[in-house]
N, C-alpha and C positions, 0 to 999 in steps of 0.2 A: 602200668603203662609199658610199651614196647620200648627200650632200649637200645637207641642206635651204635653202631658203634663205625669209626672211620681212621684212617691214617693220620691225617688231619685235617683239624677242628675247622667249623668256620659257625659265624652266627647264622641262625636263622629268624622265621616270623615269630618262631614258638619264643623266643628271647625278651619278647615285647607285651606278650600276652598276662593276664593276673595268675595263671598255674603255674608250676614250677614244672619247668622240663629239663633231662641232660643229654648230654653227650659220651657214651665212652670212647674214648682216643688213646694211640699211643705218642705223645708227646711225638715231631719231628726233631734230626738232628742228630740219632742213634746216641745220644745221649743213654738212656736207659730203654729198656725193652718191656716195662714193667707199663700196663693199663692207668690209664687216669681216667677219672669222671668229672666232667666238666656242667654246673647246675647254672642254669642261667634263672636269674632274678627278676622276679616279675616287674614289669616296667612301674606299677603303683608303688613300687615301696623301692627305687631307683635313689631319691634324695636320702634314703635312709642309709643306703650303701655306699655312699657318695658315689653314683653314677658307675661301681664296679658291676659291668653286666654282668659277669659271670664268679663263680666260685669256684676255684678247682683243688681237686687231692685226690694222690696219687691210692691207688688202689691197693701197693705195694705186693702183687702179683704179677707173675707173666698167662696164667692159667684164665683165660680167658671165661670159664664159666664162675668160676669161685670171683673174679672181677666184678661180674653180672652183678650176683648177689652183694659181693661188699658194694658195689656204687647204687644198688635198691635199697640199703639201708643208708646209706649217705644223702641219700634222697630225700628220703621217709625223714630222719631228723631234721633237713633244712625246709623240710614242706613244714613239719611242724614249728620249725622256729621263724617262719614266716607268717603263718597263722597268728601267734602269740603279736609279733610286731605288729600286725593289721589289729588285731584288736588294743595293743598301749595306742596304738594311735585315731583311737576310735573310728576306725575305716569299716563300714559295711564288708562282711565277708561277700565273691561273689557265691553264686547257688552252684557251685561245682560238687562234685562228688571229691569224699576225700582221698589222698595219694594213697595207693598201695603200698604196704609198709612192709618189708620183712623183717622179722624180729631179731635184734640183737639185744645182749646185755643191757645196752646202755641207752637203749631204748626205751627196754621194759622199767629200767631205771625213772626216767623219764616221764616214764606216762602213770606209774605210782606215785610219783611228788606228787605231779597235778591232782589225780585222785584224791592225797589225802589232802591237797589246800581246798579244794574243791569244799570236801565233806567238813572241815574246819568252818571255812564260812558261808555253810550251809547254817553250821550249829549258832556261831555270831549272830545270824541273822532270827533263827528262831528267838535269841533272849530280847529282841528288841520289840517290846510290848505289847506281848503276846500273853493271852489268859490262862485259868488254870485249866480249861479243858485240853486247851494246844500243848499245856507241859503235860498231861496225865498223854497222850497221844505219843508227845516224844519220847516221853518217859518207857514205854510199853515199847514204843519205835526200836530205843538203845539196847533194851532188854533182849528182843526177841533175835535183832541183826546182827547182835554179840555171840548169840549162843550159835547160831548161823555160824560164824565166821570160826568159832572155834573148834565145829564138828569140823569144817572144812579143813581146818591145818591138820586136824586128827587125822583124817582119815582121805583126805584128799580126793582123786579120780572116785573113789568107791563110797563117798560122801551119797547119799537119796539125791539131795538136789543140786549135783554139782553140774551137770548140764542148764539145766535153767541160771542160774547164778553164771552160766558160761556164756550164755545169749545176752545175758545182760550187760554184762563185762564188755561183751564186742562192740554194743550196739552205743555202750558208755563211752569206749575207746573212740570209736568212729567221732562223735560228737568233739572232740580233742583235736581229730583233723588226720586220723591214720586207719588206715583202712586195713583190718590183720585178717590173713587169711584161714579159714578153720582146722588148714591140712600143714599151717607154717608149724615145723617142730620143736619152737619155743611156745608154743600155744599155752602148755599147761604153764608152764615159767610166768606168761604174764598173769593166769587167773592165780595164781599161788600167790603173786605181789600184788595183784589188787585187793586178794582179800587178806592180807596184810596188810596191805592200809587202810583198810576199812575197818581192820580190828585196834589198829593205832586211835583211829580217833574216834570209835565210838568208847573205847577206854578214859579219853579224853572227856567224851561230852557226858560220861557217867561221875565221872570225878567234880566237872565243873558242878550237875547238882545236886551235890553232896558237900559241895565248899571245900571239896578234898585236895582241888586245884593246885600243883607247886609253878614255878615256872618252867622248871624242869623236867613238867610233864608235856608243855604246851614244844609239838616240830618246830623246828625254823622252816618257815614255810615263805611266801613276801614275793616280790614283785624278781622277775626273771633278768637273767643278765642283759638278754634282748631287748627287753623293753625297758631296761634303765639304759640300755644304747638309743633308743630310740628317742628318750626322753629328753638324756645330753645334748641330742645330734639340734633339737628344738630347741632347748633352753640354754646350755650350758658351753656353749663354746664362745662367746662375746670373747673372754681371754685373749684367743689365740689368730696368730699371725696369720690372717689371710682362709681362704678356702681349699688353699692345697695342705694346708698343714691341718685343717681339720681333718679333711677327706683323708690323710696320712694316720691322723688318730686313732680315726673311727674303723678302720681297715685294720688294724692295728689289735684293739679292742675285740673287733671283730674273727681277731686270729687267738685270742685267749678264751672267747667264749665255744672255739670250735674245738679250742683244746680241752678244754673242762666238760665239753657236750651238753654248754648250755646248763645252767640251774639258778634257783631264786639267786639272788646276789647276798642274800646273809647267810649263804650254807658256805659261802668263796672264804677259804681260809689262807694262809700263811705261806700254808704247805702247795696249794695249788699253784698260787703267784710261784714260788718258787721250784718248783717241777715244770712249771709252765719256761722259766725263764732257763731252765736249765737245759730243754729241749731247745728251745734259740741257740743255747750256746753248742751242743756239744752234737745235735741230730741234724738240724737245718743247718749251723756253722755260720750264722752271723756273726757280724765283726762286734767284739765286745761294746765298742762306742756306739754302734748302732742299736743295742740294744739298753746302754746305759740313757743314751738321750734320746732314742724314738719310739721303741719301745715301751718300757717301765713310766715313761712319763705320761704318756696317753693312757693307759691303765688307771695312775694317779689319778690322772685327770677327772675323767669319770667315777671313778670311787668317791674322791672327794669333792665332788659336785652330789653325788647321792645322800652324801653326809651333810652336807652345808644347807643344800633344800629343804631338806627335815621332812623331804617328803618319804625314806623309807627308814627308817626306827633303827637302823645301825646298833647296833648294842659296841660295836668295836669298830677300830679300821684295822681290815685284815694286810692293807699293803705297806703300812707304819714300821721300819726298821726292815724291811727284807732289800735282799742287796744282790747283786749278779753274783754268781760263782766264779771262781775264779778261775783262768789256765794255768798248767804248769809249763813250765819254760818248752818241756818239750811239745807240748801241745801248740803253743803260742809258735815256735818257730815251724811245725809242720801246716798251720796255718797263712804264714806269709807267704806273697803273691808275687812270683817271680818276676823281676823289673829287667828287662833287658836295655842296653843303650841302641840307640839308635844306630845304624848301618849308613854311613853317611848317605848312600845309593839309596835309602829310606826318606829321608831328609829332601832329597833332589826330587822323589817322586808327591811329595806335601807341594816343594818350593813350585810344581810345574803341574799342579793338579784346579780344581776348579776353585778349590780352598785359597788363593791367590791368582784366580784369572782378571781381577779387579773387583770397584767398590761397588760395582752393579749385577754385578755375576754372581746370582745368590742360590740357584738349580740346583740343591740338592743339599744346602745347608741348612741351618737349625735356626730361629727366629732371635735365640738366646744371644747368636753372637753377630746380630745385626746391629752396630753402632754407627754406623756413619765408615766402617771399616777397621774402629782402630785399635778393636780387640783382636779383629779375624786377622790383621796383619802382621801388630805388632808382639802379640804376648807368647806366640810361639820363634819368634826373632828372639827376641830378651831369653827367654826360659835357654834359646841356643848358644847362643854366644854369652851372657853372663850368666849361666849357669845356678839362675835367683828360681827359689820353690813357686809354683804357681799362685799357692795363698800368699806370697809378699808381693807377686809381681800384680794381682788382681787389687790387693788392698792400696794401693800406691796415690797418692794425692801428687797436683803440679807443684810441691814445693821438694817431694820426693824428687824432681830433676831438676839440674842447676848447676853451673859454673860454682866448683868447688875448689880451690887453691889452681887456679888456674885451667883448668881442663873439665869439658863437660859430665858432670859426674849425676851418678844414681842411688837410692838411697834407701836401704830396709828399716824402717823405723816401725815403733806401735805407740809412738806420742799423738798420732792423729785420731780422729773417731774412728771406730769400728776398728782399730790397727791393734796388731797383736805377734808375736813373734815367737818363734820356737822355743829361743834361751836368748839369752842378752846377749851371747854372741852372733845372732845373727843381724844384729843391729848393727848397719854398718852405712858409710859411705864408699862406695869402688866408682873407678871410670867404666866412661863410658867404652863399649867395643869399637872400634873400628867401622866394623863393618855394619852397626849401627848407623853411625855417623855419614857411611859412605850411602844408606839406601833413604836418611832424608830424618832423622831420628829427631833431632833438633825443629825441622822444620814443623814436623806435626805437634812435639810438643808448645811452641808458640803459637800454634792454627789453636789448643787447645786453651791456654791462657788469653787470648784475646775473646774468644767464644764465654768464658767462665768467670773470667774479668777478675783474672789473678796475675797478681807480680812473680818475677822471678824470687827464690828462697834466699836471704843471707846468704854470705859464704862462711860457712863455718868455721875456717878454718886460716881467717883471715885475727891476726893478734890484735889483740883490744888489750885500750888502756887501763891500768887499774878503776875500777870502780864504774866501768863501761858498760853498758847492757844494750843487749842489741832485741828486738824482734822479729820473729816473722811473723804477717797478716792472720788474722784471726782464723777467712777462709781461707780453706788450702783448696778447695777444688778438687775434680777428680783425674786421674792421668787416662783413665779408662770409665767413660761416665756409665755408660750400660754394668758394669760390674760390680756397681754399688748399691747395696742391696738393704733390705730393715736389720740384718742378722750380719755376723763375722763369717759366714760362709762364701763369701761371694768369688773364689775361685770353684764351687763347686759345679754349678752350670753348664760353664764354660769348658770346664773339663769333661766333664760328661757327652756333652757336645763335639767336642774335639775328639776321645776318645772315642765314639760314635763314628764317628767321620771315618779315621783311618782305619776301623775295624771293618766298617761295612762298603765303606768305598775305594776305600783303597786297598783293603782285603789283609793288613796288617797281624802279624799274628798275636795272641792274646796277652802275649808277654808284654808286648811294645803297648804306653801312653805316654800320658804327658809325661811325665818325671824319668821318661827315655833321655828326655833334651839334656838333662842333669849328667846323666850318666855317660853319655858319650861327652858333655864338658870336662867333666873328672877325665874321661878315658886321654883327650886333647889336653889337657894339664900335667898329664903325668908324662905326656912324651915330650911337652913341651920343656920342661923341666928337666928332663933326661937330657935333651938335645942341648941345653943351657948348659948343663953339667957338664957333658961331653967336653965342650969346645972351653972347659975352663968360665962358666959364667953363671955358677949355681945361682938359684932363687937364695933373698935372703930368709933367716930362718921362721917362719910361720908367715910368711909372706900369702903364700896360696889357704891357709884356712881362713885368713881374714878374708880373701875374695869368697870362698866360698858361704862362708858364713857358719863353720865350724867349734865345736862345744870348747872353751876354755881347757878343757881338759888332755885336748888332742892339742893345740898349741903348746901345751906345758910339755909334753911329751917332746915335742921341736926345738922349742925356746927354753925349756926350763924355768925358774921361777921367774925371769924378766919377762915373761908372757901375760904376769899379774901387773906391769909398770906403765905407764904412760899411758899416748891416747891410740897406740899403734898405726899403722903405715899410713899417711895421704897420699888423697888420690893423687896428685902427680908423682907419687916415689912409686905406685904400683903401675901408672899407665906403660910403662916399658913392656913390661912381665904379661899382661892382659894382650895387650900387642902381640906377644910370641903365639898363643892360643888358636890356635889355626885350624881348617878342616878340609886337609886337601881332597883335590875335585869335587869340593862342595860348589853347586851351581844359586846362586843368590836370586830370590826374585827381584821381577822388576822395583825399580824404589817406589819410592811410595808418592811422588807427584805422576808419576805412569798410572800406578792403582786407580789411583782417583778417577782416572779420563774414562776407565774401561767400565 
């Protein structure tokens, strides 16, 4: 087929049809300069991909003819590994003619397995109760296609009938689903591997009768990684959390099978899982944890659903004990994502943009952080002025705020469902900001406890008599109801969404996200403190790592071993100091009974 090729990509009709068509493109963005091909998925087999229209990879040339050819063999394998899926999923083929294939290695690779499972249970199916005429016929069959097969390896191109035996080859290939052309310069390569596997298993089916049989004679031959994906995608995900985390799986899945180039799933060894994850790590440069829990676990998944079905004879599980590789320190630090703090003049352009035009003004935001307002308002306030990680400011329950030894205080805990915390130093109660207080902070959190039909929290920090015991309500309720999720991720969204925002609309550079609000806290703490110091009024000593929520080990360094003593600062000894924190010509949005109107 004609191969388009454009600046950039868009879909077309060809996307939706049952053929396989591509695109070549050079990626927008001037990112790289190198050709991609882009294969778009026949709309029949859509649920199989979860709804991924297309498939892309980089061609990794700028030479636009040598591109051609590599994305015509990129083609030719996913035409063939779409064929394979239409038939696990018993789908009628339609009457197309099959894709033009140009041959590569790992092609001819490819299309020798099928060959020899092909001829394997051809022979299965002869021993099934069949006379002695049919075995003197096979018998005669193995003998004669043997000696065939062996002139051929002898003597190759100059073999009598290696033409015929080459017509056959083609016409057997086509049947597969790949069309090779007679003049492609891998030609002889594939008749050279076909009649090698055609000498593998009539070797085979001479031994089976003669009872000579070991199992060590019999290929790993068995059911294709494709179509144990396909089989999953039907049977075997009940497990898992929803249909984005399937579709996350199967995609997934879907990226080791293109790494491996596709083969039966009892040939997938150790070694491939582990090559495979090694290329995550060190080629593509995913973040270890994304590959420890989204990756390898989706792999698992389907592996041991193949195994547990009993539908394919596993003799082993190949993905049992293999573990990510590790970085070294220098690799791990040339891999961190440069965080810059926020420009306060950064801050005024969020405070004054559509992200706070009010609770109705939603043109050009993300559905994720539509709660009634009180994500989009409040969790990048908190994240500014107290300086709290977005995972504790998302996980936050209404017993998390509360009048605490006098003054309205906030509270990083993981005593609640789904809570969880960095190190037990970040477990803390601090006041509230100011400038919270001044834009309605208090108020929304009671608009949220009468909605949720939760009391305000003890105060902790009120002294009880011996043998006293106090509780709080069983429900805590949520501080942020929309960010409460089945899983502990539920700052992930939100941030996503956030960072989305001020990268695309506010044109923010790729340094700055959420954990900016952090940093320019820090950068406001440290002058604050300066400025305390100056005039004779230092902070007392680990004062500021308890607000921030800092490792035990960095307070020891402050405090020295009284670091390890008591229950350190309450919130009325730190509200002074929190107070000083400041962000001059920072311009505030409206409060938040104005949000609401608009």
């Amino acid at each position: 087929m004609k191969i388009k090729d454009m600046r950039k990509p868009s879909r077309t009709t060809k996307s939706y049809d049952r053929e396989a068509s591509m695109l070549l493109f050079i990626p927008p963005g001037k990112k790289t300069s190198n050709w991609y091909v882009r294969v778009y998925v026949p709309t029949d087999l859509l649920a199989v991909y979860g709804q991924r229209a297309e498939i892309r990879q980089s061609t990794r040339t700028k030479d636009k003819v040598l591109a051609q050819a590599r994305a015509a063999v990129f083609l030719g394998e996913k035409s063939a590994e779409f064929l394979r899926v239409r038939q696990a999923m018993g789908a009628k083929l339609a009457p197309t003619a099959s894709i033009d294939t140009v041959l590569s290695p790992h092609v001819i690779e490819h299309i020798a397995a099928i060959r020899l499972a092909s001829l394997i249970g051809f022979d299965d199916e002869m021993r099934d109760g069949h006379g002695d005429n049919d075995w003197d016929e096979h018998d005669e069959f193995i003998e004669s296609r043997l000696s065939a097969m062996k002139q051929l390896i002898a003597r190759k191109r100059g073999a009598k009938d290696y033409a015929v035996y080459r017509r056959e080859f083609l016409s057997e290939v086509e049947q597969y689903g790949y069309a090779v052309s007679t003049s492609d310069p891998l030609l002889d390569e594939l008749v050279m591997a076909m009649v090698r596997a055609d000498k593998r298993a009539l070797e085979l089916m001479a031994k089976r009768n003669t009872g000579d049989e070991t199992p060590e004679d019999v290929p790993v031959t068995g059911n294709w990684l494709s179509e144990v994906l396909a089989d999953w995608s039907e049977h075997g995900v009940a497990h898992l959390d929803g249909r984005k985390t399937v579709s996350s799986y199967r995609s997934r899945v879907q990226h080791f099978i293109e790494f491996v180039h596709d083969k039966p799933l009892a040939q997938v060894t150790q070694s491939d899982i582990y090559d495979w994850l090694r290329h995550l790590l060190h080629v593509e440069q995913h973040a270890y944890k994304t590959i420890t829990d989204g990756y390898l676990p989706a792999l698992r998944s389907v592996i041991h659903y193949a195994i547990s079905s009993g539908k394919y004879k596993l003799q082993a599980d190949p993905i049992q004990g293999v573990k990510v590789p590790k970085l070294n320190k220098r690799e791990l630090k040339s891999r961190e994502k440069p965080r810059s703090a926020f420009p306060v003049s950064y801050v005024n352009a969020l405070f004054g943009s559509q992200w706070y035009a009010g609770l109705n003004q939603r043109k050009g935001l993300i559905s994720k952080i539509h709660d009634g307002g009180g994500a989009r308002y409040w969790v990048p306030l908190i994240g500014l002025t107290q300086g709290i990680r977005p995972e504790e400011i998302s996980q936050m329950t209404l017993l998390d705020v509360g009048v605490q030894d006098g003054v309205l205080s906030i509270q990083v805990s993981d005593e609640g469902d789904r809570q969880h915390t960095k190190n037990d130093s970040t477990k803390r109660w601090v006041p509230v900001h100011p400038h919270l207080i001044s834009l309605g902070f208090a108020d929304y959190v009671e608009q949220q406890r009468k909605q949720q039909n939760v009391p305000a929290p003890i105060d902790a920090f009120r002294e009880k008599l011996p043998g006293q015991k106090t509780f709080n309500p069983k429900y805590a309720g949520r501080l942020f109801p929309s960010l409460a999720t089945k899983n502990s991720h539920q700052a992930n969204a939100f941030g996503k969404a956030f960072n989305r925002y001020i990268r695309n609309v506010l044109k923010f550079e790729s340094d700055f996200v959420f954990y900016s609000f952090r940093h320019l806290w820090e950068d406001s703490r440290r002058i604050a403190m300066s400025k305390a110091a100056s005039e004779g009024k230092a902070w007392p000593p680990g004062l500021h790592f308890q607000l921030s929520g800092r490792a035990n080990s960095a307070r020891e360094a402050d405090e020295g071993s009284a670091s390890e003593y008591g229950h350190g600062f309450t919130p009325s000894a730190m509200a002074p100091y929190i107070a000083q924190i400041n962000f001059p010509n920072l311009s505030l949005p409206s409060n938040w009974a104005d949000f609401q109107k608009h």
